[in-house]
C-alpha positions in Angstrom: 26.8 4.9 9.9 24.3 7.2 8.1 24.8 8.0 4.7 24.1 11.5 5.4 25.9 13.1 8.1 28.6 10.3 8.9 27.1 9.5 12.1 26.4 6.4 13.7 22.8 4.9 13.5 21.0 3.8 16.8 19.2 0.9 14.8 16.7 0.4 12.2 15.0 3.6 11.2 10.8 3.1 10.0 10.8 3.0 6.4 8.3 5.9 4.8 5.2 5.3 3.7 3.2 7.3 0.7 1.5 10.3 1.8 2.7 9.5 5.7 6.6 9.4 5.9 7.2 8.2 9.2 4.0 9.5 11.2 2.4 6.0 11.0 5.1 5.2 13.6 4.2 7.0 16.2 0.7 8.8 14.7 2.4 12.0 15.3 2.9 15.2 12.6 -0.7 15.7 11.3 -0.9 11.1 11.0 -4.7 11.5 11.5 -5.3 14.6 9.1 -3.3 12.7 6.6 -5.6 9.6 7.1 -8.4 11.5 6.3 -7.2 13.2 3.9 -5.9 10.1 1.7 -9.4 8.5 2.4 -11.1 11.3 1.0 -8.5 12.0 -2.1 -9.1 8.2 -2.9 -12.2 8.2 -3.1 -13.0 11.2 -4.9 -10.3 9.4 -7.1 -12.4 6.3 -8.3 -15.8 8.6 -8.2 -13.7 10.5 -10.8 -12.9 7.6 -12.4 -16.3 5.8 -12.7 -17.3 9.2 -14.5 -14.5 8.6 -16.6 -15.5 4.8 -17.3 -19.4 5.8 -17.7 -18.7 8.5 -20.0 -16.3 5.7 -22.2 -20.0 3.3 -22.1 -21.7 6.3 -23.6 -19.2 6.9 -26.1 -19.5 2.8 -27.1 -23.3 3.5 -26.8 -22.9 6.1 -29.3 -21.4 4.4 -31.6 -23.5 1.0 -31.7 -21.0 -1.3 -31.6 -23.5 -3.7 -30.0 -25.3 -5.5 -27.1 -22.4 -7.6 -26.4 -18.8 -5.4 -26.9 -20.5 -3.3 -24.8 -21.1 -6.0 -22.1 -17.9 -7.5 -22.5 -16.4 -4.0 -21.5 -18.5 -4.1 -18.0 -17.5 -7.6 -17.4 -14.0 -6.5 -18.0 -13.4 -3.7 -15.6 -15.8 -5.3 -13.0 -13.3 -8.4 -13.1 -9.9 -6.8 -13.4 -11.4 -3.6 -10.7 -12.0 -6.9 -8.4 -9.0 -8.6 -9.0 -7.0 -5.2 -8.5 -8.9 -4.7 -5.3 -7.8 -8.2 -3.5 -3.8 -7.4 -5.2 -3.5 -4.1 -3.2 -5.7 -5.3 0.0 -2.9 -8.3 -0.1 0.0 -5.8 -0.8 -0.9 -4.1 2.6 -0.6 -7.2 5.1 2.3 -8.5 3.0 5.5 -7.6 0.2 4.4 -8.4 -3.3 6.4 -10.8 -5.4 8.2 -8.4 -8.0 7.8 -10.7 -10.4 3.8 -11.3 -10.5 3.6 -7.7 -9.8 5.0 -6.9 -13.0 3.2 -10.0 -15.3 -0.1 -8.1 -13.4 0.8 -4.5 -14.4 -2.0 -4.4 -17.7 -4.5 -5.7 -14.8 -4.0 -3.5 -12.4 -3.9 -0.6 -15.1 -7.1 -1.8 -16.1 -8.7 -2.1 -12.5 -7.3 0.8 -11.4 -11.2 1.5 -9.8 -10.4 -1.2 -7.8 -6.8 -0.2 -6.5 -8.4 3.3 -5.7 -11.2 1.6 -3.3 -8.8 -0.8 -1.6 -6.6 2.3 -0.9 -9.7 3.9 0.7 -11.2 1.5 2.8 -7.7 0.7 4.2 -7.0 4.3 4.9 -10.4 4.2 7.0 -8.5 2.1 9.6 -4.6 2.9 9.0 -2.1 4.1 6.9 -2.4 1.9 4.1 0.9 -0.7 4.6 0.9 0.5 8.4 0.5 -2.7 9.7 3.0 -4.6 7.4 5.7 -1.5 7.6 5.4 -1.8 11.6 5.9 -5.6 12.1 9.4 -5.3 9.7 10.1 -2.2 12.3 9.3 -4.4 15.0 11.2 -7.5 14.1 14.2 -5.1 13.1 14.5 -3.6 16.5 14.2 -6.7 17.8 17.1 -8.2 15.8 19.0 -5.1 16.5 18.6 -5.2 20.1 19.2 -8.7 20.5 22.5 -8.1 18.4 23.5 -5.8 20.5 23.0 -6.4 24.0 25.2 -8.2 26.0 25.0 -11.6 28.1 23.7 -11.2 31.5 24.7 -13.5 34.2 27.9 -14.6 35.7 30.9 -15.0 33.6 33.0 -18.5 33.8 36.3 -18.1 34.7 39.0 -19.6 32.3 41.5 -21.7 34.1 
């Protein structure tokens, strides 16, 4: 029954994704404006944010706290950005453990430049999650219709 209206459901319904709803299921509804849209947004996003990061260097410049804080702050962000990166490229073809996803929250805060890339190059070829979202669709209306069809072929006859 749907919650909304009372009405029986016909079987698994896609679950949304960000930015696309349901489009990704059948690429329908503006899907490929969308695409391009998120892959522009995101990376305007980490341009935007490298400004932000190289105008932080300038400040640290500024005020001469040295050769090696300074470094230390590059090796930082090109780590955690990296690590971010492979996090959300892996988030796409697969469902994050809730639990490391919260002990890698600072991280991902951190490499946030890296989150913003994987998000674009993803959206280059699909909806980011796309692929993951339609193989759970896919296995649920297989479940669903295998639950609900019926056995074909000739029925015994009790005695």
């Amino acid at each position: 029954m749907s919650a909304e209206n009372g009405t029986p459901t016909l079987g698994p319904s896609p679950e949304p994704i960000r930015f696309f709803g349901t489009t990704w299921l059948n690429h329908d509804n503006g899907y490929t404006p969308r695409r391009i849209a998120v892959a522009v947004g995101s990376l305007a996003a980490a341009a935007a944010a490298c400004l932000v990061l190289r105008l932080a260097y300038q400040g640290l410049q500024i005020a001469a706290i040295g050769s090696f804080v300074s470094l230390l702050m590059i090796v930082m962000f090109a780590i955690c950005s990296a690590m971010a990166f492979r996090h959300t490229w892996d988030g796409f073809t697969r469902r994050p453990d809730p639990d490391r996803q919260a002990s890698l929250r600072g991280l991902l805060a951190i490499g946030f430049v890296g989150s913003l890339l994987a998000y674009f190059f993803r959206s280059l070829t699909e909806a980011p999650g796309e692929k993951l979202h339609r193989e759970e669709y896919e296995a649920a209306r297989k479940r669903h219709e295998k639950s609900t069809t019926r056995r074909s072929g000739k029925k015994r006859r009790r005695t």
